[in-house]
N, C-alpha and C positions, 0 to 999 in steps of 0.2 A: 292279808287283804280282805277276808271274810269276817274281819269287826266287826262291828257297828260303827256309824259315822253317830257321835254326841255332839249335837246343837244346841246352842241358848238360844232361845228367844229375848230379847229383851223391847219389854210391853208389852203387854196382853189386851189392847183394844180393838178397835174395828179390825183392822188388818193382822195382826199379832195372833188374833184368836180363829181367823181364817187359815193362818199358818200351821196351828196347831192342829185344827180339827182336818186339812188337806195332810199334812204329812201321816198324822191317826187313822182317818180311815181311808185315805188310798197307800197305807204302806208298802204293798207287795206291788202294785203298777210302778212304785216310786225305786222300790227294790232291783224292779227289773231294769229301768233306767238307767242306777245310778250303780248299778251293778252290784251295793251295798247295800244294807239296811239303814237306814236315818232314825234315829232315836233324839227327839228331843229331852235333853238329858235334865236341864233345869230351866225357868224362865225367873224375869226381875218386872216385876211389877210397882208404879207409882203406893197404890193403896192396896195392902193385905187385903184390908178390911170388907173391899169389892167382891158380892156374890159373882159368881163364872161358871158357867157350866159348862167347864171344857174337860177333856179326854186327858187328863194331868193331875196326880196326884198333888195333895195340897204341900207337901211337906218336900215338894221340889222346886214351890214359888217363894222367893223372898223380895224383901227392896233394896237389896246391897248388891249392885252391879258385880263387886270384885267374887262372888259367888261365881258366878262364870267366867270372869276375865281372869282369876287365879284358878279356874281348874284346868288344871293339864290333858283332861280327860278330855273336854270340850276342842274342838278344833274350828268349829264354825262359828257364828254368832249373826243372828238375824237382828239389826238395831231398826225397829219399828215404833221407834219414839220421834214424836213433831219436832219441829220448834228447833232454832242452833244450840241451846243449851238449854240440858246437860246433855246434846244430843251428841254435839262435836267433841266433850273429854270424855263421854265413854267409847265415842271413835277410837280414839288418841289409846285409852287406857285399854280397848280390847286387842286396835294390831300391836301395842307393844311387851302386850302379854300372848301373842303369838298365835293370835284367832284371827281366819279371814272374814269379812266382813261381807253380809249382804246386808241391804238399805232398800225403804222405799221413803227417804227422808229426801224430796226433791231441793227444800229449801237447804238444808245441808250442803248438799252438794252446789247448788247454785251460788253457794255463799264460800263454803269451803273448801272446792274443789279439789283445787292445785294444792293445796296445801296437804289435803288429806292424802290423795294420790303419791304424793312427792314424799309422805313417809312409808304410805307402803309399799312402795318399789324401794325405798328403801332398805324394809325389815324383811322383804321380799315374802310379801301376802298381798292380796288380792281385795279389791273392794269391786261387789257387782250392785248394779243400783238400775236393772231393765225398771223395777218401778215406778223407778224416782220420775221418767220422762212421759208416759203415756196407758200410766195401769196393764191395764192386759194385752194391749198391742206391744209384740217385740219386736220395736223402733230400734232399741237402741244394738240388740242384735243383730239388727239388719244392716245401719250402717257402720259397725264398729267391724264386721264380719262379711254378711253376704255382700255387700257395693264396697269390699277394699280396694276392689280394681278402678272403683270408679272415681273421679274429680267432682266432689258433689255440687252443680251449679246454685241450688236451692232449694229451703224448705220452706211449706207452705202448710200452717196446719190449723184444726182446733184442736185446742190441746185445754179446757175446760169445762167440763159437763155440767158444772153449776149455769154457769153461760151461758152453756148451748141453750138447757135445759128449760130455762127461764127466755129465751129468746124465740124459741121453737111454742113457748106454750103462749107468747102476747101474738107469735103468730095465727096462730090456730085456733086457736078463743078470741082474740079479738080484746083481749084483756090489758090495760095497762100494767108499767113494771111493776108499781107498789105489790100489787094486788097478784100477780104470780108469785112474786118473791117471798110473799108469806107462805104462799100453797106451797113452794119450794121447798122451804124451811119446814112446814109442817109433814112432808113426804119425805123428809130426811138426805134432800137433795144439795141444801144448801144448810151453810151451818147458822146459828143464831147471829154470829157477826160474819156476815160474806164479805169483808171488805176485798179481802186476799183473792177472792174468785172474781166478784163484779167488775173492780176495778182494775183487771189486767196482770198484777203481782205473781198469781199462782202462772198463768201462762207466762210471765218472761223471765220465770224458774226454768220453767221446760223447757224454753228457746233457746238459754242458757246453755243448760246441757246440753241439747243436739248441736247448734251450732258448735261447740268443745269437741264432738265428737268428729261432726262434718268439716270441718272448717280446718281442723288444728290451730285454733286460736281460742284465747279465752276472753270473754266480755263481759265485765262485772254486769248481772241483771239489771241494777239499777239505771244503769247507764241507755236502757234499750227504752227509747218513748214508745208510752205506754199511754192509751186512753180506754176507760173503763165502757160499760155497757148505762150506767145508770140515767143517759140523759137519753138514751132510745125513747120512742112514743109510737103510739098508732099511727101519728102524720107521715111519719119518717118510713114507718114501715108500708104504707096506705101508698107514696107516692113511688118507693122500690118496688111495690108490687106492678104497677102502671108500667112502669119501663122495664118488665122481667127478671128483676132480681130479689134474694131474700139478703136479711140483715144477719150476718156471723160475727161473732170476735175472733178475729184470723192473725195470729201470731206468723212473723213472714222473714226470713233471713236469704240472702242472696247475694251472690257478687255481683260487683256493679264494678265495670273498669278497675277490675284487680283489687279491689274494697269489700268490706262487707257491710252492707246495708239492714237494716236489721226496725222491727215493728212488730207492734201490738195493737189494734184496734180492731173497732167495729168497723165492718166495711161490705160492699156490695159484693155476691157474689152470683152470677146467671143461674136462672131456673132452670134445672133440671143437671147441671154440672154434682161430682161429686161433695163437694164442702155444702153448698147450695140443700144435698137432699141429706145431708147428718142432721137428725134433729135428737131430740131428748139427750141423754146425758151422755152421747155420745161422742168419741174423739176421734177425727180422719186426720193424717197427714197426709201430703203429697210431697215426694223426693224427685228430683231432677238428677239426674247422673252424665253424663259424659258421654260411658259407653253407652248404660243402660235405658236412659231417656228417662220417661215420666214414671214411676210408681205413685199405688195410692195404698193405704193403708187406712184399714177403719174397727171400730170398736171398743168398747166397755171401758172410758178411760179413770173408772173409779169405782170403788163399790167394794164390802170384804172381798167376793172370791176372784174375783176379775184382776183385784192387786195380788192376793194373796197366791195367785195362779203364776206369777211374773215370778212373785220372792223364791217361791217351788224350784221354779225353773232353774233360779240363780244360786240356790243351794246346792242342785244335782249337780248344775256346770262345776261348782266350785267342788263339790265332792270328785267327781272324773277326773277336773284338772283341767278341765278346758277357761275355767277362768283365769284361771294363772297363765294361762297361755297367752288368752288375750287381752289381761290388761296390761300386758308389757309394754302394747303398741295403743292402749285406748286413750284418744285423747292423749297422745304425746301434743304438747304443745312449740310452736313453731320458736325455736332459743331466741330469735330476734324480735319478735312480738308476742310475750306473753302474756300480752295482755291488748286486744283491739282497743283499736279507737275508732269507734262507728259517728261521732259526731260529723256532721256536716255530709256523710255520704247519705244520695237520696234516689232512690228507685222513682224515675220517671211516669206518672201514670194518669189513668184517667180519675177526674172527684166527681162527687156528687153534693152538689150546695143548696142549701135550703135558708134562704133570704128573706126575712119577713121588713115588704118595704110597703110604702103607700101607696094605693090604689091611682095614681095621678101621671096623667102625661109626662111626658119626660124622664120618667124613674128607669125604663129600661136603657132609653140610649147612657144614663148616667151610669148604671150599674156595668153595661157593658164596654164604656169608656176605661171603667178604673179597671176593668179584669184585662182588656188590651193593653193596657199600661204597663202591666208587669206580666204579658207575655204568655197571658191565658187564653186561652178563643174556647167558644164557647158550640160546644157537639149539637146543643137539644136543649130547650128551655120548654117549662111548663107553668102558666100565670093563670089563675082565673079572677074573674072578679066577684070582687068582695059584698055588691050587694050594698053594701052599709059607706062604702067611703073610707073605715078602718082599714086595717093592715091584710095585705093578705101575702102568703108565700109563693114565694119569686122559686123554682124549680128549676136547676141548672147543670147541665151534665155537660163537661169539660170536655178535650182534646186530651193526651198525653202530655203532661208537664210536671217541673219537682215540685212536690210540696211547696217546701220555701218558697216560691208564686205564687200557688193559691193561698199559704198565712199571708205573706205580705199584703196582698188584695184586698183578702178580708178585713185586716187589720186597717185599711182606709177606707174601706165600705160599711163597716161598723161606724166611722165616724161622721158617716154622711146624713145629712137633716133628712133624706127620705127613708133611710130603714129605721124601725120600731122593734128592738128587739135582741137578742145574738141571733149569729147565722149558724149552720151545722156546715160538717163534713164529713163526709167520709170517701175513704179512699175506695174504688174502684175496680174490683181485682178485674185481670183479661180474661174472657173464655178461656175455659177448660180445654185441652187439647191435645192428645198425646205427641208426649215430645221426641223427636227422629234422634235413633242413637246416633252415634256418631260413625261412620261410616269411609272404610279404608279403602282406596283405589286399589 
């Protein structure tokens, strides 16, 4: 038991190379931990040819994965490569060559969860993936481990710092998106193509996974509607501020009448609540439990050391054996639904709509006609006048109702001769609160 534990690495980029330089120079904290020594024995790198100034001898890097996957010596393997392929057959080709697997590959697992899972219970090795869901917060620690006792009601989280990052800076400069998004990019916040961040895709990878973990059900990402950050503006944020809220992209999963309801969007969240004061590139969830009520969790959901701090983590657990422990029970999925179907369930809430109609008598009773039509009533409106006779926005904060009402609404108030325009939405999270555990007579 006084070996050394031999780890691959495989990929030597942002995270990979965080990997290498935390296991290097915190070896003896890492030692006392793991009760072992950790030696990363070989790493598999895309390009030789790439300068690196890492703590690793050259002639321990190659670009032939079976370098690690066939050495007997190696027992772990860190796969720190993007993308499903070749991300998923060197999965496939490290547990069947008898390596457990840690991951901060979210889209992997968002995409090939069960599958991957289902062989390594298997071959019986372990795959840990804390970075795959929220970088340096251990989310998935917490509810795979600490809240087992609990029935998890819902999660509520940001789980994008590109997002945050760029949402939190049009707030605070006053700046449109274009024009943070480059400062983004240029800060190395966001990458050349953000589509995967702006657009929601990277947060409902992560939603993916914790609901897998919370829920015991699995729901292909695709399937979770999703609406991106890119149509946000100053108006939109100008008139949240007016009524006390700031603008988040809050990924949101919850039972709903024994369902799981499941979202990704920009949405209103109260001044001064948790979600509310995360800004820069940081990621809060919020967990509801059963017994344990409300938790929050907050921080670093990206960056080399803040992942490369989680991958650590899930190396020592796997070297102890605590991984093997717990992915016997992680995300077992329910044998009669293995796969959700979130269509048509809808969490009940309050919106916020932003109407651009004409400045002319009778536009309100009409606008208000069709939203009682289908079962909307309307909380709080804000209209001012235009000045000119042109268009101006119609500011409308709902009651509690399903989505499904307010599309349909909009959908025949769009085609009405007095608005000029599209309308916005967004959904409306409830105050912050802590939630009462559950409590035995």
């Amino acid at each position: 038991m006084n070996e050394p534990v031999r780890v691959g690495v495989v990929g030597l980029g942002t995270v990979g190379s965080g990997v290498v330089r935390l296991l290097v120079g915190s070896a003896d904290h890492i030692t006392r931990h793991a009760g072992r020594s950790i030696v990363v024995e070989k790493a598999v790198v895309r390009d030789l040819g790439k300068p690196r100034n890492l703590p690793l001898a050259e002639d321990r890097i190659s670009a032939d994965i079976r370098t690690i996957s066939r050495d007997e010596s190696i027992t772990v393997a860190a796969l720190l490569v993007g993308g499903l392929e070749p991300a998923r057959s060197m999965a496939i080709d490290l547990l069947e060559h008898g390596k457990d697997v840690v991951t901060a590959n979210k889209a992997l697992i968002a995409e090939h969860g069960p599958e991957l899972f289902d062989l390594a219970r298997r071959l019986g090795r372990s795959i840990a993936f804390e970075a795959a869901a929220a970088g340096g917060i251990p989310i998935v620690a917490a509810i795979g481990q600490c809240l087992a006792a609990n029935q998890i009601e819902s999660i509520r989280g940001i789980l994008n710092g590109t997002s945050n990052f760029i949402l939190s800076k049009m707030e605070e400069e006053g700046a449109d998106y274009a024009a943070v998004l480059r400062a983004a990019q240029e800060a190395g916040y966001a990458e050349a193509d953000p589509a995967m961040d702006v657009d929601g895709t990277d947060a409902a990878h992560k939603l993916a996974i914790l609901s897998h973990l919370a829920f015991g059900v699995w729901v292909p990402w695709a399937d979770i509607p999703r609406t991106g950050i890119e149509q946000i503006d100053q108006g939109l944020m100008a008139y949240a501020a007016k009524l006390g809220y700031r603008i988040r992209l809050v990924a949101t999963a919850a039972r709903v009448d024994g369902r799981l309801a499941m979202r990704v969007s920009p949405a209103l969240v109260k001044v001064g609540t948790p979600l509310a004061e995360t800004r820069g590139a940081y990621n809060a969830v919020s967990i509801v439990g059963d017994a344990v009520g409300r938790l929050f969790f907050h921080g670093l959901g990206a960056g080399q050391m803040p992942t490369a701090s989680a991958v650590v983590a899930d190396i020592i657990d796997t070297v102890v054996g605590r991984a093997a422990i717990t992915f016997q029970a992680t995300g077992i999925l329910d044998a009669e639904s293995p796969a959700a179907r979130i269509a048509g369930v809808e969490m009940p809430q309050r919106h916020f709509l932003r109407i651009p109609v004409l400045d002319r008598p009778g536009v309100m009773a009409e606008i208000s006609g069709i939203l009682g039509r289908h079962g909307v009533s309307i909380a709080s409106l804000i209209q001012h006048e235009s000045g000119t006779g042109g268009p101006v926005p119609l500011v409308i904060m709902t009651h509690h109702c399903p989505p499904s009402a307010v599309e349909k609404a909009l959908a025949e108030i769009g085609r009405s001769a007095v608005v000029r325009g599209g309308c916005d939405c967004l959904p409306v999270l409830d105050d912050w609160r802590p939630a009462e555990p559950r409590q035995e007579a």
